[in-house]
Short mmCIF file of the C-alpha atoms (twelve columns), coordinates in Angstrom:
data_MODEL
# 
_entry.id   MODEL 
# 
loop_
_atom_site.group_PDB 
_atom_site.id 
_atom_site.type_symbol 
_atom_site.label_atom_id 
_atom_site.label_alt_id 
_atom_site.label_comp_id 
_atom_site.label_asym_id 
_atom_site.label_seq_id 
_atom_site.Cartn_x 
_atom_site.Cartn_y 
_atom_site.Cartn_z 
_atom_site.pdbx_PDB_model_num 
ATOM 1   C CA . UNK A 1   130.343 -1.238  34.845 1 
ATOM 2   C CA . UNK A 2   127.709 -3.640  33.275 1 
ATOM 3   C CA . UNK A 3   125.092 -5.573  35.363 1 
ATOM 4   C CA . UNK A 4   122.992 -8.307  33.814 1 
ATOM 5   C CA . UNK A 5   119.793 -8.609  36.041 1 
ATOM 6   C CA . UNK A 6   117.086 -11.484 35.818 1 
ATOM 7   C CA . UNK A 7   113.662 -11.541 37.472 1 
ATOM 8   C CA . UNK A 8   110.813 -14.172 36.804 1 
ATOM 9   C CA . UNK A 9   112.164 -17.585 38.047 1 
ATOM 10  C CA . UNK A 10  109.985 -19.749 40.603 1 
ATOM 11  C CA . UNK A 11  108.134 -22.612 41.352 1 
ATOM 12  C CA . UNK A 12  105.702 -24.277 38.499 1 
ATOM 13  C CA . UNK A 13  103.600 -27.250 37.938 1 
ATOM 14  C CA . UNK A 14  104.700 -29.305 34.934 1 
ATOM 15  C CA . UNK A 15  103.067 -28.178 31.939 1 
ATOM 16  C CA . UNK A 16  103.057 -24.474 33.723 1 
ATOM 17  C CA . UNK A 17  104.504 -21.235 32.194 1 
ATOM 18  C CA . UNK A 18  107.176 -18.684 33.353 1 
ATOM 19  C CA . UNK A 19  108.479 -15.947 31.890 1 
ATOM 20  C CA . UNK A 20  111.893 -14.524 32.501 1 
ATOM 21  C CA . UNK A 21  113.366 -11.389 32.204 1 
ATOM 22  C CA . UNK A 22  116.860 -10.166 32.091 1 
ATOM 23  C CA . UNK A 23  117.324 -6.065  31.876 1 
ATOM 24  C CA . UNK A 24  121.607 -4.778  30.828 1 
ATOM 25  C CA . UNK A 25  122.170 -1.660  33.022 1 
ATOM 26  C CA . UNK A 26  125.579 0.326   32.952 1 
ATOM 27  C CA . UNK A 27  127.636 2.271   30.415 1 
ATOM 28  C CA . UNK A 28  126.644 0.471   27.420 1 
ATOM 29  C CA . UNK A 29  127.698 1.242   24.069 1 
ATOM 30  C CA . UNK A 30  125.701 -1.296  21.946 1 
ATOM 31  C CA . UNK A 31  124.202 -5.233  22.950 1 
ATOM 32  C CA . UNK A 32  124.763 -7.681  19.923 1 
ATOM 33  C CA . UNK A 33  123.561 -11.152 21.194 1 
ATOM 34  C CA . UNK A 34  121.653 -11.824 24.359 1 
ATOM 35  C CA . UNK A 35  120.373 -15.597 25.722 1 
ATOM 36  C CA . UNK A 36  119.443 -17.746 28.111 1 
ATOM 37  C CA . UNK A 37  121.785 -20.651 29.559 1 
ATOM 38  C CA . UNK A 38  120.803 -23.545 32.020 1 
ATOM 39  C CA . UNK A 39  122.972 -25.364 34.483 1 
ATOM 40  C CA . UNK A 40  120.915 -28.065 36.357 1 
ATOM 41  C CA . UNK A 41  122.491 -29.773 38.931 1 
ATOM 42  C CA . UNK A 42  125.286 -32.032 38.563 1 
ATOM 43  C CA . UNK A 43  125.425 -31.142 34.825 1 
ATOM 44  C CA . UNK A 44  127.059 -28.571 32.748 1 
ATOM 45  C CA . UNK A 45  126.045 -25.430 31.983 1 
ATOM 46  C CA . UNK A 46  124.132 -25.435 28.391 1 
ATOM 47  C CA . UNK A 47  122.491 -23.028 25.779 1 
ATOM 48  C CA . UNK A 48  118.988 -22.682 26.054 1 
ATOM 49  C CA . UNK A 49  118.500 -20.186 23.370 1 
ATOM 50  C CA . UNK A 50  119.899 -16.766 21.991 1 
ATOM 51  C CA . UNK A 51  118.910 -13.231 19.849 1 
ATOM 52  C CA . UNK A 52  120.778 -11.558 17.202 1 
ATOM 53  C CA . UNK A 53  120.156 -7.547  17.717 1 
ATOM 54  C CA . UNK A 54  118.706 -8.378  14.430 1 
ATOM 55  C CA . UNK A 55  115.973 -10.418 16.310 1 
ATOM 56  C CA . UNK A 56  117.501 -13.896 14.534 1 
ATOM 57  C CA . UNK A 57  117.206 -17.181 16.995 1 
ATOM 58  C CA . UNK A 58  118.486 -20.011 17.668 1 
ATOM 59  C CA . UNK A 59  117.102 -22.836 20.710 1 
ATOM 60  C CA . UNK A 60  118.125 -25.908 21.937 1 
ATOM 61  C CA . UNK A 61  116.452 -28.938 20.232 1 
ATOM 62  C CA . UNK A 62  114.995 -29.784 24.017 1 
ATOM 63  C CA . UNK A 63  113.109 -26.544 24.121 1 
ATOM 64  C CA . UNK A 64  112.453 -25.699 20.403 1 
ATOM 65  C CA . UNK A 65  108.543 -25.290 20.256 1 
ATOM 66  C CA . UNK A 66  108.085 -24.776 24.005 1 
ATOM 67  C CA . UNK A 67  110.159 -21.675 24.740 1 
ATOM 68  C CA . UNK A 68  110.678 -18.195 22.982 1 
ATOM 69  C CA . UNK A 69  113.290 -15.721 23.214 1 
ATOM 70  C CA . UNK A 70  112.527 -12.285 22.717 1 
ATOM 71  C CA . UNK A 71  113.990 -8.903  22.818 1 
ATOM 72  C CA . UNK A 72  113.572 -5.074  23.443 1 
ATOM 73  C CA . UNK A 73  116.716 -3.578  21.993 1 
ATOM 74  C CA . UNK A 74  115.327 -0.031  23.428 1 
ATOM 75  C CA . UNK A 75  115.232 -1.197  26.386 1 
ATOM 76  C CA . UNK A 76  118.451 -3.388  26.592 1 
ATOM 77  C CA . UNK A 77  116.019 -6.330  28.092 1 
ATOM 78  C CA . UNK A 78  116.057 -9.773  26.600 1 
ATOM 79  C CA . UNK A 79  113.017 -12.399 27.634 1 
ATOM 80  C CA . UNK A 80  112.273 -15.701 27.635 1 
ATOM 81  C CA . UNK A 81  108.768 -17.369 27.777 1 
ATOM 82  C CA . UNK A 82  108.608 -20.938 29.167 1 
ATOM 83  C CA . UNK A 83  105.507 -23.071 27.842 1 
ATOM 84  C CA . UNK A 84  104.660 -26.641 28.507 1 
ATOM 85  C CA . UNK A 85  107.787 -27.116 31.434 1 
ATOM 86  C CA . UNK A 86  108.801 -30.538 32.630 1 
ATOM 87  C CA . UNK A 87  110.654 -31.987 34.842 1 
ATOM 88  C CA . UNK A 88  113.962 -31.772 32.999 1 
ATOM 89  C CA . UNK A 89  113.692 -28.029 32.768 1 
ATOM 90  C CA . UNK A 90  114.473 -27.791 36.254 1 
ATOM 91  C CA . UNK A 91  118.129 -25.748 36.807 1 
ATOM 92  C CA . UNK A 92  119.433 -22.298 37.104 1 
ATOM 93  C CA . UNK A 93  118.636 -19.965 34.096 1 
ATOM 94  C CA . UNK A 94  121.685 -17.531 33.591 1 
ATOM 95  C CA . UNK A 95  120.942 -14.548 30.877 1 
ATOM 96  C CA . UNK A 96  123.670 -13.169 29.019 1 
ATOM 97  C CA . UNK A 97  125.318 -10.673 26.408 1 
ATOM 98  C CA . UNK A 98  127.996 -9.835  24.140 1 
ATOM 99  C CA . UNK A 99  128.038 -5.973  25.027 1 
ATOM 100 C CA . UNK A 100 130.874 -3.284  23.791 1 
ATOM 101 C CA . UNK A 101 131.731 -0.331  26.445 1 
ATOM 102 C CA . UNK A 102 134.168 1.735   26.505 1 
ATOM 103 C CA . UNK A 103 136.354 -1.104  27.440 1 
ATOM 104 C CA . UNK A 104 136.104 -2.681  24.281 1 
ATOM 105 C CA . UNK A 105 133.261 -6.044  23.620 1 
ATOM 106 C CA . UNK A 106 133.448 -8.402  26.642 1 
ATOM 107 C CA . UNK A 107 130.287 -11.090 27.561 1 
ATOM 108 C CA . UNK A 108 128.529 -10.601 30.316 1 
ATOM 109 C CA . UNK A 109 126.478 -13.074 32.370 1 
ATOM 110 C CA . UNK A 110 123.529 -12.529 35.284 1 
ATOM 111 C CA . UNK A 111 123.815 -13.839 38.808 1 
ATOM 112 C CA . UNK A 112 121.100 -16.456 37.956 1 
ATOM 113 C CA . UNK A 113 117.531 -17.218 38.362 1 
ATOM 114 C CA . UNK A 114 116.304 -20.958 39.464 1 
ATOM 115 C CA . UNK A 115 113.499 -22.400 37.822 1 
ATOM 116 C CA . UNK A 116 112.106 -25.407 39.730 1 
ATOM 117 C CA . UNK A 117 109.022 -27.544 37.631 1 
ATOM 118 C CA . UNK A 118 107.714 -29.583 40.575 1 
ATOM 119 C CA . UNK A 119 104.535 -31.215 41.563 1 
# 
């Protein structure tokens, strides 16, 4: 059984920083892309940014020079560091994987971690 865990999310001041963490626990074979997805409320659910296991990214336009994905392969953990929020980055931050076990690849998603930007 896989478990996607995030930690980090809170309350911030627009123009504030968070960072969020997501750690993969279970019997893991290999991780091959991790990210982060937002769902605010009323909308749908969208990609915020995501990680190759080679370390390649990819972001949103509405994020690109604000955020940064990041990775620990070692550790199966996959981060994301929030600069400059607004408003508009308000929602719930879900982290996710494509991760093989020994019941073949399947993605995986956290429970969730809400981010409010607030003053």
């Amino acid at each position: 059984q896989v478990q996607l865990v995030e930690s980090g999310g809170g309350l911030v001041q627009p123009g504030g920083s968070l960072r969020l963490s997501c750690a993969a626990s279970g019997s893991i074979f290999s991780i091959y892309g991790m990210g982060w997805s937002r769902q605010a409320p009323g909308k749908q659910r969208e990609l915020v940014a995501d990680i190759t296991s080679g370390g390649s990214t990819n972001y949103a336009d509405s994020v690109k020079g604000r955020f940064t994905i990041s990775r620990d392969n070692a550790k199966n953990t996959v981060h994301l560091q929030m600069n400059s929020l607004r408003y508009e980055d308000t929602a719930v931050y879900y982290c996710h994987a494509g991760i093989r076990t020994v019941l073949g690849y399947n993605p995986y998603w956290g429970q969730g971690t809400q981010v409010t930007v607030s003053s």
